[in-house]
N, C-alpha and C positions, 0 to 999 in steps of 0.2 A: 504494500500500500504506500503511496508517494504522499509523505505532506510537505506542505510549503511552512519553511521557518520566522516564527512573528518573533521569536526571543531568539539572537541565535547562542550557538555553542561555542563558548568563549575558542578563544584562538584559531576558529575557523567561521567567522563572521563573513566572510566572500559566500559561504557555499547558502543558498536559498529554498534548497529544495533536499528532501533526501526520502529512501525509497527503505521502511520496517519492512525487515522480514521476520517470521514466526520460525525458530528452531523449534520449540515446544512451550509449554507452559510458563517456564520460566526464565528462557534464554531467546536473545533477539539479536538479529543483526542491524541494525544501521549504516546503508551505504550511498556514497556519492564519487563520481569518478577517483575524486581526490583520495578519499578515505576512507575505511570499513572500522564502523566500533562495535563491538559487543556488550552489550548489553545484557542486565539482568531485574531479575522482579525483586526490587530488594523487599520485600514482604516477605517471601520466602524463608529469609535466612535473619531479619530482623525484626522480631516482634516489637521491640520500642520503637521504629521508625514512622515519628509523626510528625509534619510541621504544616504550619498555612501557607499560603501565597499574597501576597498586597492583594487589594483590591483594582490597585493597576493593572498588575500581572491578570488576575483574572479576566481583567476585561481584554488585555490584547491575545489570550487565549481563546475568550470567548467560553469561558468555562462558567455553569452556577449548577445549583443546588440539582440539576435534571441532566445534565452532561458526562454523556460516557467519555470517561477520558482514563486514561493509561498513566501509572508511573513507573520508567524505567532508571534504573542507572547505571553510568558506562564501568566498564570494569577491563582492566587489565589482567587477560591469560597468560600464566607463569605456566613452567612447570616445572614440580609436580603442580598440578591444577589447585591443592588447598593452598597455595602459596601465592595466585591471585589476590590481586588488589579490587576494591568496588568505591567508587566516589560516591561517598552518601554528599557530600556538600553541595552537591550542584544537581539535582536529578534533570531527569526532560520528562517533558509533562505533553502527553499525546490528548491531543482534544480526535477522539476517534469521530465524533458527528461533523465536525466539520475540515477535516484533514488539515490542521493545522497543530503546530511543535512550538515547542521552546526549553531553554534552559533557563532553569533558576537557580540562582544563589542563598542557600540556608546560614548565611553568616550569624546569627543570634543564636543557632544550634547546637555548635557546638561539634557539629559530624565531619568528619576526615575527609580528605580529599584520596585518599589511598590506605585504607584500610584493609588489614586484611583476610581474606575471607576464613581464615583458619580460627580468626577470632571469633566467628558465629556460626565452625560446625562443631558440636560434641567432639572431643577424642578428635579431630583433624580429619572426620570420614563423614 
């Protein structure tokens, strides 16, 4: 699914457009000529991850209270694979009704830019 980006992704502010792919449930690709990131559903592996958005951000997402939208965040594959990193600080927020993205910055949160995923499997498995 191609959305067009109203927030973009820091350090790659040129690219306007990029094309979610579904690996499964919890893992995603994100790509444009430029670039391919992987992505992941940080729900999955983090039960305390909650934060709001402005109410700016919301409107240039185009997101309220009735809006199917997606939270994804990019993560860095190592290997061995539990030794991947996940940006909780900056998710992208997929507005699925109306194919539009962006990235936000959770700077009052407190959450890592590179965290790493070993920190929120059990036993590292």
């Amino acid at each position: 699914m191609t959305f067009k980006v109203v927030l973009p992704i820091l350090g790659f502010e040129d690219i306007k457009e990029f094309e979610l792919e579904k690996i499964d449930d919890n893992f995603y690709t994100l790509k444009h000529d430029k670039v391919t990131f992987t992505l992941i559903n940080p729900f999955l592996i983090r039960n305390d991850y909650d934060f709001e958005i402005s109410q700016n951000e919301q409107e240039i997402l185009q997101i309220d209270e009735n809006s199917n939208f997606l939270v994804l965040n990019i993560m860095i594959v190592n290997k061995p694979f539990i030794e991947s990193t996940v940006n909780f600080a900056a998710p992208l927020i997929f507005n699925l009704d109306k194919n539009i993205m962006g990235q936000v910055i959770l700077e009052k949160y407190g959450y890592g830019l590179t965290e790493p995923l070993k920190n929120f499997i059990k036993n590292g498995k």
